[in-house]
C-alpha positions, 0 to 999 in steps of 0.5 A, spaced: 266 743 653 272 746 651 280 744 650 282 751 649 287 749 644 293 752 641 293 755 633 298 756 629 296 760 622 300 757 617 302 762 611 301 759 604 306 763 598 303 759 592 301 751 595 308 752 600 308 753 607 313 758 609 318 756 614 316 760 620 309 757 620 313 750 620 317 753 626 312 755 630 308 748 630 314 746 633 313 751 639 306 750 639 306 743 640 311 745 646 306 749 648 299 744 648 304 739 651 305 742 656 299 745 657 295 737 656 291 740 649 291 739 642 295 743 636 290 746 632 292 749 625 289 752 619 291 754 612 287 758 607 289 759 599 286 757 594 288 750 590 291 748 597 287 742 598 292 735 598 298 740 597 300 743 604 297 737 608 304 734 608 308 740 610 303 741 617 301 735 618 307 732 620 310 738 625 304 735 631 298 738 628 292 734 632 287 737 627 288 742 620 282 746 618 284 748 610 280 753 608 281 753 600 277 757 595 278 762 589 279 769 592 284 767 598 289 767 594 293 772 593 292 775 601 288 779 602 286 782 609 278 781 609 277 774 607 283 771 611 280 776 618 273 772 617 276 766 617 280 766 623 276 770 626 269 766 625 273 760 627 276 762 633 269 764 636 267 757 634 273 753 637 275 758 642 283 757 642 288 760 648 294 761 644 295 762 637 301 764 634 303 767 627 309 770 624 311 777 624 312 778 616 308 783 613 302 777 611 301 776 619 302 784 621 297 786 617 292 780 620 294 779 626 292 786 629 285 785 625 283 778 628 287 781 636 282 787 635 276 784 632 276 779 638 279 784 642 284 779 645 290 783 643 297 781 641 305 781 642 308 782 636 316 780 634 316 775 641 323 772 642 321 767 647 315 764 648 313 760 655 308 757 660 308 759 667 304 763 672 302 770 673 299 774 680 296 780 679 297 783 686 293 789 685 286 785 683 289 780 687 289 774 683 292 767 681 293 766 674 295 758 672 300 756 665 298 763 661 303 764 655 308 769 657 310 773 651 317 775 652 321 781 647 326 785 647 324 793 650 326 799 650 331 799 644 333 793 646 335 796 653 331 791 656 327 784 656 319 784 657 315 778 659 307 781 658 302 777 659 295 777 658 290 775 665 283 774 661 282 775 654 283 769 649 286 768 644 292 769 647 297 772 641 303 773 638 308 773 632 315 771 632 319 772 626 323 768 621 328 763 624 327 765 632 324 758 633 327 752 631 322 748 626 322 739 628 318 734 625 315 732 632 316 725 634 310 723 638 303 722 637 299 726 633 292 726 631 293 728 624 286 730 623 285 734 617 276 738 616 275 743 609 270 748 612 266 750 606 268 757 606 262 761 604 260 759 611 266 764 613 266 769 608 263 774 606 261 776 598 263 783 600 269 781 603 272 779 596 272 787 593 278 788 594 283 785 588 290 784 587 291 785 579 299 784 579 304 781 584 311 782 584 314 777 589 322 778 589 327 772 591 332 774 597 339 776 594 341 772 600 340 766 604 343 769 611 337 765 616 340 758 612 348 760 612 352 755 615 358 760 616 357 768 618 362 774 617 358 780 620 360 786 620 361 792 625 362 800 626 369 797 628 370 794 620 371 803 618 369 803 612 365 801 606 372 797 603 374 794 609 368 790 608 370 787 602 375 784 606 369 780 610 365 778 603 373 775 601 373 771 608 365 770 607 366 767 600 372 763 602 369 759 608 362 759 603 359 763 609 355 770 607 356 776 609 351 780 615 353 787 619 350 789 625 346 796 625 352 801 626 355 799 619 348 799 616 346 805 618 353 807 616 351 806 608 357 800 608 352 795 607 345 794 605 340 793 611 337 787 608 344 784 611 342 787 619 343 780 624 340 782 630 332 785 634 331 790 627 333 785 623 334 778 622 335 772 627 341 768 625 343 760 627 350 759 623 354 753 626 360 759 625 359 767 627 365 771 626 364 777 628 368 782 626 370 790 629 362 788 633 362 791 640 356 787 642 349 792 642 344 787 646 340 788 639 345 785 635 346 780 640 339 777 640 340 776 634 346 771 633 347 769 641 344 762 638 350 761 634 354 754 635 361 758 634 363 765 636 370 768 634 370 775 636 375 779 631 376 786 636 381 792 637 378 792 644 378 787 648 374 790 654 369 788 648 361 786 650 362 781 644 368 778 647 363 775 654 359 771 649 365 769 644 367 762 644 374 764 641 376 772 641 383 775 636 385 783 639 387 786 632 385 790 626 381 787 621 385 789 616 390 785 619 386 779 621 382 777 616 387 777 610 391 772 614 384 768 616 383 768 608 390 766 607 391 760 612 385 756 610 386 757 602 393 753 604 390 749 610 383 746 605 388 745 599 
């Protein structure tokens, strides 16, 4: 008899669990709540063992299965597709959940398509209800909906997936909100002996050199957003915002337009092609309020709009909205709270 139970995949750099993987055994663990099973989770590296226990362990996970052995670390496809798939077909999950980085979209897809189960990628949302398929006329009870922007953004899609297991998604970075789980876990934690799961053949693929580059920025952590729009006018009126973001000790982000204009770089872009921000203040400068740009800062727990036009979508969503030019706002922003926090 099978539980059906809710997987995370959790992504290892080294002998650290990345923080989106943290994330989603947050919402997993919502999830199995409220469907009555358990949280499964696995982890696969290599000199893993008594290293990652405690970076999962406490986010709600009834049972860890760690996978460690030479080869397994750096990623590569093969071996980490046997195990997930090997072990899927042996414990049956209903959802496994993975993050969108460039690990979980190149394995995703291989597990989905090797258990032809399919998956969603980039979810913003993630939730249980119930789904009828009028045409075949039937009823289906607490699937996972999968809920992501559509069509540019124009739109949002709730899919479902009425008969294949796993149900899968991935989620990027800083979407979910990561919690040490309060509750009762089992806390249960087995090491598979991985020939068992992979195949010699699976290892003919080697990394000889890995060059992994730190983040210029820490955007997803800042407390304090400047961001920048089409409105902003140009590549030296941002510097205007790096001056602000530097006085609030915030970081500087853009909307697309000011991307895709050549003023700043695009590993700055807050919004559906890019990142997903939570700031305690998001000031949003010379940004009309795109939906794409929207999804991804609406969580902010400030919004000051600084806009020329005050018909503005931006303006709806705003906790506190200035009707002026930036050239005009920012410097007198900057100059008050230097003689305000002396």
């Amino acid at each position: 008899m099978y539980m059906n139970n809710v997987f995370v995949y959790c992504e290892i750099e080294g002998t650290t669990v990345a923080e989106v993987s943290q994330e989603l055994l947050t919402k997993g663990r919502t999830l199995a709540n409220q469907l009555g099973v358990e949280l499964h989770a696995l982890a696969v590296g290599t000199g893993i063992k008594g290293n990652v226990e405690n970076q999962i362990l406490p986010y709600g996970v009834d049972k860890l299965f760690v996978f460690d052995g030479e080869g397994l670390y750096p990623y590569t496809s093969a071996p980490h597709t046997d195990i997930m798939v090997k072990l899927f077909q042996a414990e049956q999950p209903q959802i496994c959940l993975m993050g969108a980085t460039v690990i979980g979209r190149d394995l995703g897809p291989r597990v989905s398509s090797s258990l032809t189960s399919g998956l969603t990628a980039d979810c913003t949302q993630l939730e249980i209800g119930d789904y009828d398929d009028r045409k075949a006329q039937k009823h289906y009870d607490n699937l996972l909906y999968q809920i992501r922007p559509a069509f540019g953004g124009n739109i949002v899609a709730t899919i479902v997936n009425p008969d294949h297991r796993p149900q899968m998604a991935t989620v990027r970075s800083g979407v979910m909100k990561k919690a040490l789980y309060e509750g009762e876990a089992k806390g249960e934690v087995v090491y598979p002996v991985v020939t068992e799961y992979v195949s010699p053949e699976s290892y003919v693929v080697k990394v000889l050199e890995r060059h992994v580059e730190e983040a210029k920025h820490n955007l997803t952590g800042a407390p304090i957003i400047v961001a920048g729009g089409y409105g902003v006018g140009s590549k030296e009126a941002f510097h205007l915002l790096y001056e602000l973001a530097d006085v609030l000790h915030g970081e500087v982000g853009a909307s697309r337009a000011a991307v895709d204009a050549g003023w700043i770089e695009n590993d700055r872009q807050i919004g559906q092609t890019g990142v997903t921000v939570h700031p305690k203040v998001y000031i949003a400068c010379g940004i009309s309020g795109q939906i794409q740009h929207v999804a991804g800062m609406q969580d902010a727990g400030i919004i000051i709009a600084i806009n020329t036009d005050a018909d503005a979508p931006i303006n709806q969503l705003a906790d506190y909205v200035i009707t002026g030019s930036i050239e005009e706002v920012v410097p007198k922003m900057i100059k008050y709270y230097k003689e305000n926090s002396k």
